[in-house]
LOVEX-44614 format. One record per residue (C-alpha): residue number from 1; residue in three letters; x, y, z negated. Coordinates in Angstrom, 3 decimals, padded with zeros to 6 digits. Layout:
! residues N
+-----+------+----------+----------+----------+
| pos | code |        x |        y |        z |
+-----+------+----------+----------+----------+
| NUM |  Ala |        X |        Y |        Z |
...
+-----+------+----------+----------+----------+
***
This chain:
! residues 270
+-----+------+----------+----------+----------+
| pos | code |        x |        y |        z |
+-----+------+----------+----------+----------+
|   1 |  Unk |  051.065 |  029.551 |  001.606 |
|   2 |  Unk |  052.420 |  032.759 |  002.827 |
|   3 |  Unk |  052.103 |  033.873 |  006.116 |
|   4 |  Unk |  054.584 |  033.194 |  008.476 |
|   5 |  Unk |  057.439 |  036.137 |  009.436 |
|   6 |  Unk |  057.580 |  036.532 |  013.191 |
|   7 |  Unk |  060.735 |  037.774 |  015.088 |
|   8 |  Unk |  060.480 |  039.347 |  018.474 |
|   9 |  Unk |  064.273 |  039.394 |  020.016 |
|  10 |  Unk |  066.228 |  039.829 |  022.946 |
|  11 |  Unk |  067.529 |  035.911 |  023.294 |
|  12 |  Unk |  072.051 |  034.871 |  023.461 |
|  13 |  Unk |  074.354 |  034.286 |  025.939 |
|  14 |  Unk |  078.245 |  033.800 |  025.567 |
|  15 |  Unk |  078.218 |  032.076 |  022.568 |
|  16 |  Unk |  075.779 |  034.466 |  020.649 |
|  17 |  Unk |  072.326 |  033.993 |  019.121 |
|  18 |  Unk |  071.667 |  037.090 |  021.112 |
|  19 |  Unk |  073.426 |  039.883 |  022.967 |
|  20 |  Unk |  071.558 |  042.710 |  021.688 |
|  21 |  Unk |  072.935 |  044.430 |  018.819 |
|  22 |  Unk |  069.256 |  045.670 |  016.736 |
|  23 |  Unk |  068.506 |  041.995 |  017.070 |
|  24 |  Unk |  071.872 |  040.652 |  015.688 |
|  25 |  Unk |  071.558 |  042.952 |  012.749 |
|  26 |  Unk |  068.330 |  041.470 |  011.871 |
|  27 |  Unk |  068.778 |  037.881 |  012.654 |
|  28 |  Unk |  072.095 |  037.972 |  010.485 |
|  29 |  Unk |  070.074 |  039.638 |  007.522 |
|  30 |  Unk |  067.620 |  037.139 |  007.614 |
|  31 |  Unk |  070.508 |  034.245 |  007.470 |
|  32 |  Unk |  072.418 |  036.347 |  004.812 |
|  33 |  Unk |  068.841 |  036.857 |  002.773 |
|  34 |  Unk |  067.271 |  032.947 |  003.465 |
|  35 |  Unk |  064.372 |  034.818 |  004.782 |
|  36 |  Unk |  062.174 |  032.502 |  006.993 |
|  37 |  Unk |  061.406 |  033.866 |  010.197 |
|  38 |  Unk |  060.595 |  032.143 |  013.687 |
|  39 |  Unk |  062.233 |  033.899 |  016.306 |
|  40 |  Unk |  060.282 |  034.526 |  019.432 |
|  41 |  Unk |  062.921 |  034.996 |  022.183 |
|  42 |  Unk |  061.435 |  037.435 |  024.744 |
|  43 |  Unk |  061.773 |  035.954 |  028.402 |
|  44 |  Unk |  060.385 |  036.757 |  031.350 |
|  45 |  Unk |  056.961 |  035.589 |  030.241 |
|  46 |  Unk |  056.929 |  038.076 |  027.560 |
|  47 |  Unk |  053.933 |  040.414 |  027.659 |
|  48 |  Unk |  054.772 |  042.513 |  024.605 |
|  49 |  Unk |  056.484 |  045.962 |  025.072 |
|  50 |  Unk |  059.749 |  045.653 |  024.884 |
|  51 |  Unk |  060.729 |  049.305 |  024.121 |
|  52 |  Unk |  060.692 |  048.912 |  020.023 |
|  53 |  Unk |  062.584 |  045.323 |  020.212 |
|  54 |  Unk |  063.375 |  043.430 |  017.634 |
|  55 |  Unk |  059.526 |  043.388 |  016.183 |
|  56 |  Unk |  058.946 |  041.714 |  012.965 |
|  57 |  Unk |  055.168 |  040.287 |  013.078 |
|  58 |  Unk |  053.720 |  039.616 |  009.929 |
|  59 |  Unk |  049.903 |  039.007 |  008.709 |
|  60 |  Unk |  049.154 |  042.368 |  008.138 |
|  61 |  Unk |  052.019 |  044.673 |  009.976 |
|  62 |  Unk |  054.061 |  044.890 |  012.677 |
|  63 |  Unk |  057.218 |  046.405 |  012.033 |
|  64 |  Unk |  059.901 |  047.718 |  014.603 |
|  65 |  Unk |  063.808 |  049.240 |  013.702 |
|  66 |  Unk |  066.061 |  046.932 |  012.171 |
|  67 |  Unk |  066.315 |  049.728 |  008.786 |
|  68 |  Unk |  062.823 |  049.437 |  008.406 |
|  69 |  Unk |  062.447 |  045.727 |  008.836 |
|  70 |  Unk |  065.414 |  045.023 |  006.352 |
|  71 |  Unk |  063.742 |  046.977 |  003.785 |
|  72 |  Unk |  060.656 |  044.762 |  004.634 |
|  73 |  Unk |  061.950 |  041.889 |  003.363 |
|  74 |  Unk |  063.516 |  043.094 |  000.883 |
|  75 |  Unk |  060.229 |  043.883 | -000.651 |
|  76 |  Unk |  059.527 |  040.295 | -000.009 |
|  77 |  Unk |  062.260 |  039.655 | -001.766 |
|  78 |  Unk |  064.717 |  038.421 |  000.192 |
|  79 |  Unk |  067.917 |  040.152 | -000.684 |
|  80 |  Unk |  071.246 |  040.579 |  000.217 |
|  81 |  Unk |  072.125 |  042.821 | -001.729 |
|  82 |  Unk |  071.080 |  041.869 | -005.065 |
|  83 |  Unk |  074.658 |  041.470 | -006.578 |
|  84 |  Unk |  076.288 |  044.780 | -005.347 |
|  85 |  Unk |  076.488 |  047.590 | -007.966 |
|  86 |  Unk |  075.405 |  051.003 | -007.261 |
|  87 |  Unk |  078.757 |  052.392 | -006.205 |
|  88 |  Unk |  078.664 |  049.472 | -003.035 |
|  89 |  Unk |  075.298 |  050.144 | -002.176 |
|  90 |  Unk |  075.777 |  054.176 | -001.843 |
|  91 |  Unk |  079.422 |  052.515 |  000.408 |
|  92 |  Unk |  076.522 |  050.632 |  002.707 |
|  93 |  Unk |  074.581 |  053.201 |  003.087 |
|  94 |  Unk |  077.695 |  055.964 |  004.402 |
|  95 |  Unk |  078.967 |  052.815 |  006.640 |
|  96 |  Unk |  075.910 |  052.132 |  008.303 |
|  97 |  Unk |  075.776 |  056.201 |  008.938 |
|  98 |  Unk |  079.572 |  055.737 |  010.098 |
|  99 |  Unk |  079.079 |  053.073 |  012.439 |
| 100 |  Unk |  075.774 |  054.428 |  014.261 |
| 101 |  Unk |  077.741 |  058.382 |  014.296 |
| 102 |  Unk |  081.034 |  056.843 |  015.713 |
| 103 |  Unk |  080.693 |  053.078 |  017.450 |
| 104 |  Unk |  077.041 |  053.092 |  018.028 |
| 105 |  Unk |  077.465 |  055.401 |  021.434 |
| 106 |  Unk |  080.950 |  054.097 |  022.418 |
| 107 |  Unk |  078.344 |  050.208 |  022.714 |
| 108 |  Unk |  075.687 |  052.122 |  024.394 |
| 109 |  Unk |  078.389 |  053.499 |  026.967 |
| 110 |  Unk |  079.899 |  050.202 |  027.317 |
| 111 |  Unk |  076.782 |  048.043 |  027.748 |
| 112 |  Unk |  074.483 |  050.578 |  029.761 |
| 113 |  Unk |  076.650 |  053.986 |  031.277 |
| 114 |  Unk |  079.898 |  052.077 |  032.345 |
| 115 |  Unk |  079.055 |  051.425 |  036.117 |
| 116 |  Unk |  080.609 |  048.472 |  036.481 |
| 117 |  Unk |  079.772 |  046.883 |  033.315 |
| 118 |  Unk |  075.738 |  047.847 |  033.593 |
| 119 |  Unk |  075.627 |  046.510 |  037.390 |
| 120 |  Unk |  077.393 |  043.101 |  036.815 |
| 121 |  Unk |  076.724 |  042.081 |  033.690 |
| 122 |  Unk |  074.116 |  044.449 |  031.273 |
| 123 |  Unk |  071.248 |  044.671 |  034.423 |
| 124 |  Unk |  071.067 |  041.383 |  035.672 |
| 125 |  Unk |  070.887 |  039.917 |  032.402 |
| 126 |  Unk |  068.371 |  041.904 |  030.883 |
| 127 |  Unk |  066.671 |  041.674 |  034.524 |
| 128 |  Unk |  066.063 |  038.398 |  034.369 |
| 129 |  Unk |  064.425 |  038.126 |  031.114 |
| 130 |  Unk |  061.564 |  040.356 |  032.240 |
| 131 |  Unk |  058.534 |  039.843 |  034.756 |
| 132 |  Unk |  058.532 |  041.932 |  038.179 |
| 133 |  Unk |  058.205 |  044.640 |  038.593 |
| 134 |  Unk |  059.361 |  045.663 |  035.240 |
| 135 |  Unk |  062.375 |  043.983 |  036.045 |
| 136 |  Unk |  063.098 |  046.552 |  038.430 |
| 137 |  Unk |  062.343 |  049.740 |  036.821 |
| 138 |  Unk |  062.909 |  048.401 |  032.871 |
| 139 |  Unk |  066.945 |  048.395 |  033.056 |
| 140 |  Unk |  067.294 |  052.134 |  034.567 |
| 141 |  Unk |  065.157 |  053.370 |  031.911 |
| 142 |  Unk |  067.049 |  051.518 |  029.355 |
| 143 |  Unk |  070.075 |  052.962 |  030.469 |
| 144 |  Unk |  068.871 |  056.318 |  030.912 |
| 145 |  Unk |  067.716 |  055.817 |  027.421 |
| 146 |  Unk |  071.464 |  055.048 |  025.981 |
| 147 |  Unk |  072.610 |  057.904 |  027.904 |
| 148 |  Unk |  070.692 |  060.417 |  026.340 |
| 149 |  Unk |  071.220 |  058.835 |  022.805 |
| 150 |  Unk |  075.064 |  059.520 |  023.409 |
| 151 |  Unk |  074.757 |  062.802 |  024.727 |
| 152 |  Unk |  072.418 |  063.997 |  021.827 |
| 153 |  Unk |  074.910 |  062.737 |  019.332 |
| 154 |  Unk |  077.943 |  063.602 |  020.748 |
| 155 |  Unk |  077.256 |  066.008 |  023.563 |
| 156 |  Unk |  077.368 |  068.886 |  021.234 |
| 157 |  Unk |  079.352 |  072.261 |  022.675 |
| 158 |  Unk |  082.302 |  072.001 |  023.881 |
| 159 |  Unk |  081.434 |  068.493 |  025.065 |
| 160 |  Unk |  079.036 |  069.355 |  027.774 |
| 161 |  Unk |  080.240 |  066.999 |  030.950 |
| 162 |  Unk |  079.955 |  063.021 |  030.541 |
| 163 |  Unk |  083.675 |  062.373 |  031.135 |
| 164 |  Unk |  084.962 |  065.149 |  028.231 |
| 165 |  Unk |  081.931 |  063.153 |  026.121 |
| 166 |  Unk |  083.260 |  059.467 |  027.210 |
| 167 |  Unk |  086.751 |  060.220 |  025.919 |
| 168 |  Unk |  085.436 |  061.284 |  022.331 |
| 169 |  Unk |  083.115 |  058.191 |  022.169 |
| 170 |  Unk |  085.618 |  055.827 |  022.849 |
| 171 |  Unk |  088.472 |  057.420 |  020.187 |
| 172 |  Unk |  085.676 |  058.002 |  017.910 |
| 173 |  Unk |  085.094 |  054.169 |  018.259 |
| 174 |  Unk |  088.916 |  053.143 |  017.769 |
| 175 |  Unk |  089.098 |  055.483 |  014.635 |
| 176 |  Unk |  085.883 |  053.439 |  013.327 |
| 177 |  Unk |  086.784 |  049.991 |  014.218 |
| 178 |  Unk |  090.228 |  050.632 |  012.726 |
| 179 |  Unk |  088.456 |  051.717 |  009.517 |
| 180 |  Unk |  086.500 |  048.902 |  009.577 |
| 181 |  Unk |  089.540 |  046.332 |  009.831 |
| 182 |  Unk |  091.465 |  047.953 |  007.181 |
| 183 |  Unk |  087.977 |  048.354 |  004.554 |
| 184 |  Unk |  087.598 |  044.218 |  005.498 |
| 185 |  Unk |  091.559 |  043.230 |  004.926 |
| 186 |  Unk |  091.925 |  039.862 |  004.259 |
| 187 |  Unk |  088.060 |  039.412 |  002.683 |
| 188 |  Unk |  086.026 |  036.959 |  004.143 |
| 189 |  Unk |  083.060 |  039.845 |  003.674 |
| 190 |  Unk |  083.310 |  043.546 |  002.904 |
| 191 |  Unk |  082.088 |  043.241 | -000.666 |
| 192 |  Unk |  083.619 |  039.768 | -001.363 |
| 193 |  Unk |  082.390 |  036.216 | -001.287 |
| 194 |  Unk |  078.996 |  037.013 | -000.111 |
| 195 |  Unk |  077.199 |  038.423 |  002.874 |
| 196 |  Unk |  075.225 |  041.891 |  002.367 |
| 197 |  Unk |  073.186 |  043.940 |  004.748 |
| 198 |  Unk |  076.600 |  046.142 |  005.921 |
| 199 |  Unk |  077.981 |  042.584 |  007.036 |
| 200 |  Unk |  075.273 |  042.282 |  008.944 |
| 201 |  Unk |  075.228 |  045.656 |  010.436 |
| 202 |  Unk |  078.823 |  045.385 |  011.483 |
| 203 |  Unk |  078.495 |  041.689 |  012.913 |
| 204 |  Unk |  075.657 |  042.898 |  014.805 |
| 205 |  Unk |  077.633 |  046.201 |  016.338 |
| 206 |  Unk |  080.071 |  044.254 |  016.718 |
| 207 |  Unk |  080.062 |  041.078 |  017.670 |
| 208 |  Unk |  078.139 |  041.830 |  021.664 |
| 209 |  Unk |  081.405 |  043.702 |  021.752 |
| 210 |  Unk |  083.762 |  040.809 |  020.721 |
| 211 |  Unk |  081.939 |  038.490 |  023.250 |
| 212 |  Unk |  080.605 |  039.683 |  026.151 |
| 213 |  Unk |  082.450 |  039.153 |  029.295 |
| 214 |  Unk |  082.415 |  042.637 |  030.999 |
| 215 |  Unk |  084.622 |  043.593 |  033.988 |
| 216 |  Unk |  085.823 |  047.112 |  032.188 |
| 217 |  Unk |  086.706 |  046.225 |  028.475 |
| 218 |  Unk |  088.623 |  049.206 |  027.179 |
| 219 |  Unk |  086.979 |  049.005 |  023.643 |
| 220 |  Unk |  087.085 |  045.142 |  023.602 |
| 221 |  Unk |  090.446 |  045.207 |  024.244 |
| 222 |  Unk |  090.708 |  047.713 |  021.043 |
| 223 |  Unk |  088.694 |  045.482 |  018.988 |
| 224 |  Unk |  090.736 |  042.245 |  020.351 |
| 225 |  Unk |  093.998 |  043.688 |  018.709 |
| 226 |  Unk |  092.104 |  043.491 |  015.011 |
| 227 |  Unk |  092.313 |  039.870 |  014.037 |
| 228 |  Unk |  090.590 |  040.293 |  010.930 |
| 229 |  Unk |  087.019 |  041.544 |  012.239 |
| 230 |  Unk |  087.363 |  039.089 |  015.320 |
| 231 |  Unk |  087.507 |  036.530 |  012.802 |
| 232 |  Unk |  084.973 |  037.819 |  010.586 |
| 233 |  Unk |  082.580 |  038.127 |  013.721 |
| 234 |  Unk |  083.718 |  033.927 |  014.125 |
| 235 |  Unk |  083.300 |  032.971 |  010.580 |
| 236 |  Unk |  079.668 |  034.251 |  010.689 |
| 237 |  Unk |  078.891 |  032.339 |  014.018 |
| 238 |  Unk |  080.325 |  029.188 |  012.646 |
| 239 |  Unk |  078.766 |  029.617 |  009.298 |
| 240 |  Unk |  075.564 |  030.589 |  009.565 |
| 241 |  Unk |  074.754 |  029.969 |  013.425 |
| 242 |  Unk |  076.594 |  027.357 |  014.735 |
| 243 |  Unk |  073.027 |  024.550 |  014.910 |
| 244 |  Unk |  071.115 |  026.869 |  016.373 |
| 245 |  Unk |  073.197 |  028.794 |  019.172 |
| 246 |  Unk |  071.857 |  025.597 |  021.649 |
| 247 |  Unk |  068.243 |  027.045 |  021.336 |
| 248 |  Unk |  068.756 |  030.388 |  021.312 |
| 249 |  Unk |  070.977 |  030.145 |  024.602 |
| 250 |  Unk |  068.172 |  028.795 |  026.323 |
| 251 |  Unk |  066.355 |  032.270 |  026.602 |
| 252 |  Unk |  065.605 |  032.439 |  030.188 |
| 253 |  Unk |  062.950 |  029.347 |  030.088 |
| 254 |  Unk |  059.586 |  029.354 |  028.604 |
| 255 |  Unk |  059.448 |  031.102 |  025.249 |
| 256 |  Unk |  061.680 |  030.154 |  022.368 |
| 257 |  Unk |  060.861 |  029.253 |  018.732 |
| 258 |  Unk |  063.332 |  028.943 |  016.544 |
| 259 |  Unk |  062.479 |  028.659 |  012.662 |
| 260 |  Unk |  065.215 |  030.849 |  010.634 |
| 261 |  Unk |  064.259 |  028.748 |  007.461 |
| 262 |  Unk |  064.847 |  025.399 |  008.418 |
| 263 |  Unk |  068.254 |  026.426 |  010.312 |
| 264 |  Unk |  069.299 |  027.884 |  007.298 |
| 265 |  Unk |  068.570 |  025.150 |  005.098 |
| 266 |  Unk |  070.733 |  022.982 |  007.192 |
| 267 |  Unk |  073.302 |  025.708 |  006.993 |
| 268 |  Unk |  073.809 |  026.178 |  003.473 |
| 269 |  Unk |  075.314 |  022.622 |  003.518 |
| 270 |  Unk |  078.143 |  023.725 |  005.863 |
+-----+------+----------+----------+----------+
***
């Protein structure tokens, strides 16, 4: 019997399997793939570091960065991408660059620089998910930490002060999400019929976006206005998440297990 594949994630909240976009990207491979994993959902019991999150624990290896754990189990085969040809997967590889160049900072910003987002909604969330006293000092360096990620990808000269940098991010963003909408159209996915791993890249930039309540939403409001990737970011909820969202909301209790094989057995019938 092979050993079991262990998933270390931030947990959901507002109708998501979890709020945290590295972890989205992997739990919707693993859905898109019919990879097996348990998800651990890290609460405030958690004594694992919680700097390389999501963590895939296997037998032999413990492997952090959603790129690097994709490619994992894809060497145990479980593959989205099987069917594309070689043209699409060179087109997933120069999306997933697009989306972490141009949206990736304009999330960061939103979630962890935007005062009043990061002080209502990003701290006391992530807050309460962690024992004290991390949960005091964990959340500035987090944010510190997506500060620095946007200013040494898009603080480059002439861009030197924050608020010349925060109005680059955030058209950068537009110009990508309006990319996005028009590559999708009226496709269910963005290479047909069937998920791949840039579907579950994009669901899991986007999707924290779509549906986290925030107090300052200038780039939700963007993403609002394109009906196709809201619905795309539904479709995948309802489709391949829909039994399990109940458990993985419950993230601020004793540790969550949640077995990604027999969820996804159940959802292949849907």
């Amino acid at each position: 019997m092979a050993a079991p594949l262990e998933l270390s994630c931030w947990g959901g909240g507002w109708g998501l399997p979890s709020v945290h976009s590295d972890s989205l990207v992997v739990m919707a491979y693993a859905k898109f793939s019919g990879a097996p994993l348990k998800v651990n959902v890290i609460d405030n019991t958690w004594r694992g570091s919680r700097g390389d999150v999501p963590v895939l624990t296997t037998e032999d290896n413990t492997i952090s960065q959603p790129a690097k754990i994709l490619n994992f189990l894809r060497k145990q085969k479980y593959n989205a991408d099987y069917e594309l040809s070689a043209k699409q997967g060179a087109d997933t590889l120069a999306y997933i660059a697009l989306l972490e160049e141009k949206l990736l900072p304009a999330v960061l910003h939103t979630f962890w620089v935007e005062s009043d987002n990061y002080f209502t909604v990003t701290k006391p969330w992530f807050a309460s998910r962690m024992p004290f006293p991390l949960s005091l000092i964990l959340p500035g360096r987090m944010s510190k930490g997506a500060l620095n990620r946007i200013l040494l990808t898009r603080g480059e000269p002439p861009l030197y002060h924050l608020r010349e940098v925060e109005a680059r991010i955030y058209r950068d963003a537009k110009e990508c999400l309006n990319l996005l909408s028009n590559r999708l159209g009226t496709s269910q996915f963005f290479f047909g019929d069937m998920p791949s791993t840039l579907d579950a890249y994009v669901f899991g930039f986007l999707a924290p976006l779509y549906k986290v309540r925030f107090p300052k939403v200038q780039l939700q409001e963007h993403l609002k206005q394109l009906s196709n990737l809201c619905r795309f970011c539904d479709d995948i909820l309802n489709s391949y998440f829909r039994l399990s969202l109940g458990a993985f909301s419950c993230v601020n209790r004793n540790e969550q297990q949640i077995d990604f094989g027999e969820v996804h057995s159940h959802d292949s019938t849907t």
